[in-house]
BAFI-915647 format. One record per atom (N, C-alpha, C): residue number from 0; residue in three letters; atom name; x, z, y. Coordinates in pm, 1 decimal, padded with zeros to 6 digits. Each point is the difference from the previous one (the first is absolute). Layout:
BEGIN
NUM, ALA, CA, X, Z, Y
...
END
This chain:
BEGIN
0, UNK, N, -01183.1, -01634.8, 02731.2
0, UNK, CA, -00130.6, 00007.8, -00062.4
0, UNK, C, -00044.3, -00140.7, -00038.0
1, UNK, N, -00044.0, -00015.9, -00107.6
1, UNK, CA, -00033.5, -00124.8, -00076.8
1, UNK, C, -00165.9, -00059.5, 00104.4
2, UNK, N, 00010.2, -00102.8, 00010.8
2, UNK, CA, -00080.7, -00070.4, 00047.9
2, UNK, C, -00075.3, -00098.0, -00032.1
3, UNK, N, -00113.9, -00058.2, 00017.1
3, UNK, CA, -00122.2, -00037.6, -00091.6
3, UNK, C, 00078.8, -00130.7, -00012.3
4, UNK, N, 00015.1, -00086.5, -00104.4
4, UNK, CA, 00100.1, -00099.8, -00012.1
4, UNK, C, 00108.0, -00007.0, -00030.7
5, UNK, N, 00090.5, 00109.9, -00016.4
5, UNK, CA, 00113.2, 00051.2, 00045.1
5, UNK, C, 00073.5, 00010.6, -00158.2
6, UNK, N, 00040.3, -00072.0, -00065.2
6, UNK, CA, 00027.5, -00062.4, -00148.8
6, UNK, C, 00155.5, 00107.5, 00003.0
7, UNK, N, 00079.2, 00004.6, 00083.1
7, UNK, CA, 00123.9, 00068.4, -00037.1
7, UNK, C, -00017.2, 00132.1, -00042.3
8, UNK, N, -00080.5, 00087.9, 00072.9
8, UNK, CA, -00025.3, 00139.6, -00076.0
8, UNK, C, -00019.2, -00015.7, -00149.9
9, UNK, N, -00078.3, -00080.8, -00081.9
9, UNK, CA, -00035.8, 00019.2, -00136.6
9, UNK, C, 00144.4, -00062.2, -00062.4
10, UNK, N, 00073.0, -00049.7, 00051.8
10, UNK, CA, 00104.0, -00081.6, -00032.2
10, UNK, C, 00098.7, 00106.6, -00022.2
11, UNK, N, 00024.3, 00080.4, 00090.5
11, UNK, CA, 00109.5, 00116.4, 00034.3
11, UNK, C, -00047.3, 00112.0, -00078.4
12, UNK, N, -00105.0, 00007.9, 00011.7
12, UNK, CA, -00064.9, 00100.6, -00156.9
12, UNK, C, 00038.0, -00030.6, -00130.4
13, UNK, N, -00008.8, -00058.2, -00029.0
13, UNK, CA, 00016.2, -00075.7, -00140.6
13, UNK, C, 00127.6, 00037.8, -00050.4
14, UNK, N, 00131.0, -00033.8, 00097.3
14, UNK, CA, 00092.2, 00063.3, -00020.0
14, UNK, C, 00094.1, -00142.8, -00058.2
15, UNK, N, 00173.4, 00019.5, -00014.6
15, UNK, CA, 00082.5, -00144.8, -00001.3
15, UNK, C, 00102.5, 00108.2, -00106.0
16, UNK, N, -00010.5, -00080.8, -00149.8
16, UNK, CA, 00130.0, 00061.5, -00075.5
16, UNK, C, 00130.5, -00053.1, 00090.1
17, UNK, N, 00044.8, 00094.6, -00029.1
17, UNK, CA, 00221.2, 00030.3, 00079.8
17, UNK, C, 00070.0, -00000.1, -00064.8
18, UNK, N, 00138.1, -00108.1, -00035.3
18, UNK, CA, 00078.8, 00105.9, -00019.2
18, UNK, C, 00127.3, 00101.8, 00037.5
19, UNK, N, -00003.9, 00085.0, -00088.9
19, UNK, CA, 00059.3, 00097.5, 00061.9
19, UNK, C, 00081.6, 00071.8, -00144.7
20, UNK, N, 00125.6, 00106.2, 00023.1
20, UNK, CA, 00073.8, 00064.8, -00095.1
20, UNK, C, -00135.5, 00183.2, 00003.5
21, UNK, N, 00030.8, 00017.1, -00140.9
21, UNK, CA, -00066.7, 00097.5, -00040.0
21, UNK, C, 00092.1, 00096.3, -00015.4
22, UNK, N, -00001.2, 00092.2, 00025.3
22, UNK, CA, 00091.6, 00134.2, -00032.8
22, UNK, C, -00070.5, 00132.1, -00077.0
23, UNK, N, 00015.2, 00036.7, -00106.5
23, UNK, CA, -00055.4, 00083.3, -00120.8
23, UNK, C, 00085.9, 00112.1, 00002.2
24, UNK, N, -00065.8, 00140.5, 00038.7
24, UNK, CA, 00107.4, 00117.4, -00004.1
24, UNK, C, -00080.2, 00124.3, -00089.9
25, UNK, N, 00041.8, 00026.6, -00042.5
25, UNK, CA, -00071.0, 00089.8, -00125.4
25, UNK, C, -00070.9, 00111.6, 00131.1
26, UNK, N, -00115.5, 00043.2, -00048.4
26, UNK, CA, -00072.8, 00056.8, 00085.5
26, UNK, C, 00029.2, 00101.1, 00092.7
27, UNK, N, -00049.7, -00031.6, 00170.5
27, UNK, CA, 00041.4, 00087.0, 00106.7
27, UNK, C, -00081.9, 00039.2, 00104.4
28, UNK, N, 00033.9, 00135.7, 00045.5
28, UNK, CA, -00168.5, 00000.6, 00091.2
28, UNK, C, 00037.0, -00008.4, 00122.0
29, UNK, N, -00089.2, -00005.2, 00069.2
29, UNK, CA, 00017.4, -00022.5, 00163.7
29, UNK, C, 00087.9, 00095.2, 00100.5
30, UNK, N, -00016.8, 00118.2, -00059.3
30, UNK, CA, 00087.0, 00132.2, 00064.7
30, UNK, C, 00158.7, -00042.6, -00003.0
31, UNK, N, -00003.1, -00031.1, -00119.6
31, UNK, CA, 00146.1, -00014.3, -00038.3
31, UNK, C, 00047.4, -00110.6, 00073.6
32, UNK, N, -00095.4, -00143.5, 00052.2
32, UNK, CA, 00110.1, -00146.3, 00002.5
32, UNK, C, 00038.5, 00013.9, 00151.7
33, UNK, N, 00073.2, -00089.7, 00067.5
33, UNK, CA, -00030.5, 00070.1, 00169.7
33, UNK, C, -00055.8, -00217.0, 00002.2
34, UNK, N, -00080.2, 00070.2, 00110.5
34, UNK, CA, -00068.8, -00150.7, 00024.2
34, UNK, C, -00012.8, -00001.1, 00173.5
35, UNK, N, -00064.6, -00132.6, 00043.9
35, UNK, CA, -00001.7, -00010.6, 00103.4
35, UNK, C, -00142.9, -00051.2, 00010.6
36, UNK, N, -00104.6, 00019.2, 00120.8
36, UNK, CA, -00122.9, -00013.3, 00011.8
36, UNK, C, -00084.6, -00005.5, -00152.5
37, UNK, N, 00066.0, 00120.5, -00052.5
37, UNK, CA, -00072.1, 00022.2, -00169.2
37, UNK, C, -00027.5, -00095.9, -00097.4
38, UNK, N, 00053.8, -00140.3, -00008.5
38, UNK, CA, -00031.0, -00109.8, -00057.7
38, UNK, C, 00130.0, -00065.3, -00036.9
39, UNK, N, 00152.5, 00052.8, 00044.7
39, UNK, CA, 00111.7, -00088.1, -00006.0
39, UNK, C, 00106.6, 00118.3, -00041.3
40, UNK, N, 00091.6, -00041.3, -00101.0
40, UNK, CA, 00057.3, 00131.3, -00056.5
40, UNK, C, 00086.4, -00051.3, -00029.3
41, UNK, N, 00149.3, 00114.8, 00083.3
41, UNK, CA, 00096.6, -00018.0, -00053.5
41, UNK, C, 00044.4, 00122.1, -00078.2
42, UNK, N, 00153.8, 00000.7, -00052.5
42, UNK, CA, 00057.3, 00086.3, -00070.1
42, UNK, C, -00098.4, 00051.2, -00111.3
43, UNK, N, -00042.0, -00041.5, -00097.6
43, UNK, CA, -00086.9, 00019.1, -00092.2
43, UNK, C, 00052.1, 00101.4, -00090.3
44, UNK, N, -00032.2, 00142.5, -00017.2
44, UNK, CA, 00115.7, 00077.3, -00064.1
44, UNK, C, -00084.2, 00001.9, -00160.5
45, UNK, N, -00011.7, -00095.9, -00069.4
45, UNK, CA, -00012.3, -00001.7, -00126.9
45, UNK, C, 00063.3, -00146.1, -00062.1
46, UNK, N, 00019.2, -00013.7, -00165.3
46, UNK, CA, 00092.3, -00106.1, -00036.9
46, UNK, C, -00099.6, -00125.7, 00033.9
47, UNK, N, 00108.7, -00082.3, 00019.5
47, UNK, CA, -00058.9, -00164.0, -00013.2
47, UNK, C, 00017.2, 00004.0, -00143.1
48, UNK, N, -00174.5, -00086.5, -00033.7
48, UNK, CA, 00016.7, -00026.0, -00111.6
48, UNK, C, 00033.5, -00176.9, -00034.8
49, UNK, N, -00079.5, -00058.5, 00086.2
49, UNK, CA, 00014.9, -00173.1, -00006.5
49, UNK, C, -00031.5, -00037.3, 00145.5
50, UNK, N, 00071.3, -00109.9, 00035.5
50, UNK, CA, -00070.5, -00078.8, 00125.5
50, UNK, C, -00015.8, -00137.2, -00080.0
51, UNK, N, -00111.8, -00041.9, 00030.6
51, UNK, CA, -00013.5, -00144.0, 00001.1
51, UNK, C, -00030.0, -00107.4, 00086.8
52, UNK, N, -00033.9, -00117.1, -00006.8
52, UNK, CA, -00030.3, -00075.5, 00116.2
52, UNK, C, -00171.3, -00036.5, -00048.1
53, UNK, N, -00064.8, -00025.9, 00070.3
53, UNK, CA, -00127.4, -00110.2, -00072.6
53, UNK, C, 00012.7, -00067.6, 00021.7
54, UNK, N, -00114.7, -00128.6, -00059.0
54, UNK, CA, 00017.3, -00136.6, 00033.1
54, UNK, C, -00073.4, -00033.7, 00112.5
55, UNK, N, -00036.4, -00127.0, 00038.6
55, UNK, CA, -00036.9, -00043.3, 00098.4
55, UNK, C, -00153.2, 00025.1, 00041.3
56, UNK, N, -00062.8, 00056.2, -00123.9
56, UNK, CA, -00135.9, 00055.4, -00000.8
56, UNK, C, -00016.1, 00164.2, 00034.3
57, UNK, N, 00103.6, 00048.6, -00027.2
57, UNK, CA, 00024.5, 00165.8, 00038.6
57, UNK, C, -00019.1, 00065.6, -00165.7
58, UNK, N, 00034.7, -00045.9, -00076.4
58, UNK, CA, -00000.5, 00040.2, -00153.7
58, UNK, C, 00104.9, 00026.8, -00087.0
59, UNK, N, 00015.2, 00121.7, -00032.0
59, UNK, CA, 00129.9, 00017.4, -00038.9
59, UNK, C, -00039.2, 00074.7, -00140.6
60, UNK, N, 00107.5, -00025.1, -00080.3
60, UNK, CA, 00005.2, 00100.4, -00114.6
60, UNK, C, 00134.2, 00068.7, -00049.8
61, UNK, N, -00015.9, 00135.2, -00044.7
61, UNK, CA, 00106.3, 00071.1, -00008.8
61, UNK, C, -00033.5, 00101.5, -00146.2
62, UNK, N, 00099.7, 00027.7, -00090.4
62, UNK, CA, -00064.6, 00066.8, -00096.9
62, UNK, C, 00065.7, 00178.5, 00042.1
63, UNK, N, -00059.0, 00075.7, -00031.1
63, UNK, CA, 00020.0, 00166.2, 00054.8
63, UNK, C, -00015.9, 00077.6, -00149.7
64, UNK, N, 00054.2, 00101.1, 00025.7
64, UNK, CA, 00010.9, 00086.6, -00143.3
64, UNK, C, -00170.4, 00077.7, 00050.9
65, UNK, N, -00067.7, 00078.1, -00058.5
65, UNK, CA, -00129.2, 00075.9, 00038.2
65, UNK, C, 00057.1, 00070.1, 00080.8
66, UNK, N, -00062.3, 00049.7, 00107.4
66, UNK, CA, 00005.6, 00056.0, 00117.8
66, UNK, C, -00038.0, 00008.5, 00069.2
67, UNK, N, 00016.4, 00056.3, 00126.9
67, UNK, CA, -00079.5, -00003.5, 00143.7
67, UNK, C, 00134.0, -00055.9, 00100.4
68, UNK, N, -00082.6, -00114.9, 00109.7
68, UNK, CA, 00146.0, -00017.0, 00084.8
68, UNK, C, -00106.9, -00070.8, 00108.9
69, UNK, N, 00129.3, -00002.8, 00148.6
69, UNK, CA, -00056.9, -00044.1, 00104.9
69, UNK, C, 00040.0, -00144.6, 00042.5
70, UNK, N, -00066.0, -00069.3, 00045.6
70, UNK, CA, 00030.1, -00107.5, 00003.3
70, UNK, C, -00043.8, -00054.4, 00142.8
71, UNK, N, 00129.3, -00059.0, 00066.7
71, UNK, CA, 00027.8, -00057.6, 00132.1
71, UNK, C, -00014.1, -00183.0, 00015.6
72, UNK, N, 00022.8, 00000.9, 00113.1
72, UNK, CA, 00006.7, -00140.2, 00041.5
72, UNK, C, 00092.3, -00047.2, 00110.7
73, UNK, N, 00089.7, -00050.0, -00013.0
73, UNK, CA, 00146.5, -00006.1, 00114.5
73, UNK, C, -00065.1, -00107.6, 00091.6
74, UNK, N, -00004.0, 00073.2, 00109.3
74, UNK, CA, -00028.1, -00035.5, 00156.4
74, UNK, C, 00063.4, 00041.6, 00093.1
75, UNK, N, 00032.6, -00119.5, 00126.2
75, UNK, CA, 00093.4, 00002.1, 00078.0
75, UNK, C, 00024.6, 00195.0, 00032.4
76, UNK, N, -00061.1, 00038.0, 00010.1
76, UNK, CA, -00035.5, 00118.1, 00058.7
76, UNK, C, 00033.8, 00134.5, -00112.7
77, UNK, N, 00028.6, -00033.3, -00144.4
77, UNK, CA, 00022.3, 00063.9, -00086.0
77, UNK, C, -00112.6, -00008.5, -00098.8
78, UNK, N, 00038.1, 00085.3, -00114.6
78, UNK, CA, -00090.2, -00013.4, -00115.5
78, UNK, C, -00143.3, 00058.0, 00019.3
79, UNK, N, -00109.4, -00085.8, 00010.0
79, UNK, CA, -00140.3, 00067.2, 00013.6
79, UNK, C, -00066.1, 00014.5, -00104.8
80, UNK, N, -00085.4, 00094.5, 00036.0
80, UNK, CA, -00125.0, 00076.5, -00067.4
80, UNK, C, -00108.5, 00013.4, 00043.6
81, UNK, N, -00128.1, 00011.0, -00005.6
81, UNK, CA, -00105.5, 00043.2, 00022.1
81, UNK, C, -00091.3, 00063.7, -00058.1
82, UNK, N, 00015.1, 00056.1, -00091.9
82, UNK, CA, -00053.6, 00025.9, -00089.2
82, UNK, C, 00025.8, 00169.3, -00050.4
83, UNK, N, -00058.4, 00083.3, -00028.6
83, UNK, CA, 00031.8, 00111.7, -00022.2
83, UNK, C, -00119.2, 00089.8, -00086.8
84, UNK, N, 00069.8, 00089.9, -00137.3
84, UNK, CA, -00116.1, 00045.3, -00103.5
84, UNK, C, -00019.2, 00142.4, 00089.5
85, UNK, N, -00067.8, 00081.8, -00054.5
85, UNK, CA, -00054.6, 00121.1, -00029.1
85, UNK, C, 00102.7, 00090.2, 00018.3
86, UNK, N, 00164.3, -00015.3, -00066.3
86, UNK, CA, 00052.5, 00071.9, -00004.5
86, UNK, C, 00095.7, -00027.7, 00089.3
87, UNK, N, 00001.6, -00104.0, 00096.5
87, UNK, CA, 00103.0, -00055.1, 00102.3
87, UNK, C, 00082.0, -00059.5, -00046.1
88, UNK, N, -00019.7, -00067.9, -00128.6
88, UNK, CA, 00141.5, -00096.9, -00074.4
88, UNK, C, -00026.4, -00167.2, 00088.8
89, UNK, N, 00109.6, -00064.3, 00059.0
89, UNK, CA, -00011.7, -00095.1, 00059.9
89, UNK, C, -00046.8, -00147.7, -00079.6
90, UNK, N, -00127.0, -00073.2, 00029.1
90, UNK, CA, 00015.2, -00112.7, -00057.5
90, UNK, C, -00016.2, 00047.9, -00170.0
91, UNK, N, -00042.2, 00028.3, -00062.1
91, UNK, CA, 00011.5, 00042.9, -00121.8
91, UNK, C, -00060.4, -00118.7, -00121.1
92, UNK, N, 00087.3, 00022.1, -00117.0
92, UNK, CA, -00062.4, -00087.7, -00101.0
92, UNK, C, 00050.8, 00086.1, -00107.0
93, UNK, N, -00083.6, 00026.1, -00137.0
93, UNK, CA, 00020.6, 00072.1, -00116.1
93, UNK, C, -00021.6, -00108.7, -00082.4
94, UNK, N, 00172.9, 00005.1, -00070.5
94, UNK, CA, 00009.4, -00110.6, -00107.8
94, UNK, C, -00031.2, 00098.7, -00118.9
95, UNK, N, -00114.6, -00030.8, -00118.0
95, UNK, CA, 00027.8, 00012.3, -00139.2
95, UNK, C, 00050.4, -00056.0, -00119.7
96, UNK, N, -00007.6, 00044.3, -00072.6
96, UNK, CA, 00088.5, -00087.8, -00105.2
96, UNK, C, -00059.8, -00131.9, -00084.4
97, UNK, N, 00043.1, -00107.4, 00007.2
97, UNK, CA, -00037.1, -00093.2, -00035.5
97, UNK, C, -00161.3, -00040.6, 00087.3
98, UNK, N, 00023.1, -00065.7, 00108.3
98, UNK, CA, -00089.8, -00022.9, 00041.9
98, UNK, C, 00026.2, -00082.4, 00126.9
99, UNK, N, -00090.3, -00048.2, 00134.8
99, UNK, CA, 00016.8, -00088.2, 00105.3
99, UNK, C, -00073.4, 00075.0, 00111.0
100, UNK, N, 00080.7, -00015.1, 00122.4
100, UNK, CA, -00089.7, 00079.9, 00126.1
100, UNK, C, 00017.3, -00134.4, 00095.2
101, UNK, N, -00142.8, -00000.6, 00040.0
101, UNK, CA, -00037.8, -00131.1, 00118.1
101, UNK, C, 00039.6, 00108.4, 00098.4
102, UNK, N, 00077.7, -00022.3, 00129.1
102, UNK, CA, 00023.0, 00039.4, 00142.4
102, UNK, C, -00035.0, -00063.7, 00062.0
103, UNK, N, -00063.2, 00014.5, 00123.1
103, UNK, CA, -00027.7, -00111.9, 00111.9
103, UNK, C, 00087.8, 00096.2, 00092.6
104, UNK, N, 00077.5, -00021.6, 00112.3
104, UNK, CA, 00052.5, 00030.1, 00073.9
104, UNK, C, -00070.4, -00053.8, 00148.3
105, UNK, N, -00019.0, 00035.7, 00048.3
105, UNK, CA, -00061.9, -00035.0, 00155.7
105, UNK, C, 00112.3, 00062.1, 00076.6
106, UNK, N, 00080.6, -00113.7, 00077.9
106, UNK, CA, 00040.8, -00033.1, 00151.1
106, UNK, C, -00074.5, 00024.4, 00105.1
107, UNK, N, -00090.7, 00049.7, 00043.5
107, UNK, CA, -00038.7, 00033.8, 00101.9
107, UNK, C, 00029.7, 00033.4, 00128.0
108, UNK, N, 00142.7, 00074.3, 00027.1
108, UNK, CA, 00044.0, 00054.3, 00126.0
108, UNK, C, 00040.5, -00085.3, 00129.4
109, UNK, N, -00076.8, -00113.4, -00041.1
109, UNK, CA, -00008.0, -00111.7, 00122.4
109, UNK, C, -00143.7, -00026.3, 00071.0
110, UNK, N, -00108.7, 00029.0, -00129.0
110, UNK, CA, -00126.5, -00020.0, -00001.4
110, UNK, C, -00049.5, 00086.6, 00119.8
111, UNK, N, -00089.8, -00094.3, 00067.1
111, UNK, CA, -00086.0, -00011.4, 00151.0
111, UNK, C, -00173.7, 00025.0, -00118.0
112, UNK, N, -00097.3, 00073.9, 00044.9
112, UNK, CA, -00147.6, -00009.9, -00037.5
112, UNK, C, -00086.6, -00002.8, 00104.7
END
């Protein structure tokens, strides 16, 4: 619990770009992936579409045909997610045609509040 003075809580909020490899699999829902404490997924039974790396800020770019796809983050522990739509598709992003999607990805599964 943050304490009157206590400068590291707003610090640890704020949050530290990573980097890390991205893994892009054309869209998959939660039923289907098998995961472990619901956040770390292996055997992903849909195609890889791209992995990339980001840079040292956590920023990556990748170009995608229009679509819908899920998108991971490789951690010791396997590929994570947190994130989940309406229809149980993991991590989700809908590319259209000719256009740019901002993602923020949040790491969290270390995070203390």
């Amino acid at each position: 619990m943050p304490a009157v003075g206590d400068t590291t809580y707003t610090t640890r909020a704020k949050g530290v770009p990573i980097q890390r490899e991205i893994y892009i699999y054309k869209a998959v829902k939660i039923h289907d992936a098998e995961s472990q404490q619901g956040v770390f997924f292996h055997d992903i039974p849909s195609e890889l579409i791209a992995r990339v790396q980001t840079d040292s800020d956590g920023i990556f770019n990748v170009s995608l045909s229009p679509g819908t796809y899920s998108v991971f983050v490789m951690e010791e522990e396997g590929l994570f997610a947190n994130k989940y739509d309406g229809e149980g598709f993991i991590n989700p992003v809908t590319i259209s045609a000719n256009s740019y999607v901002n993602m923020e990805i949040l790491i969290n599964y270390k995070a203390y509040y």
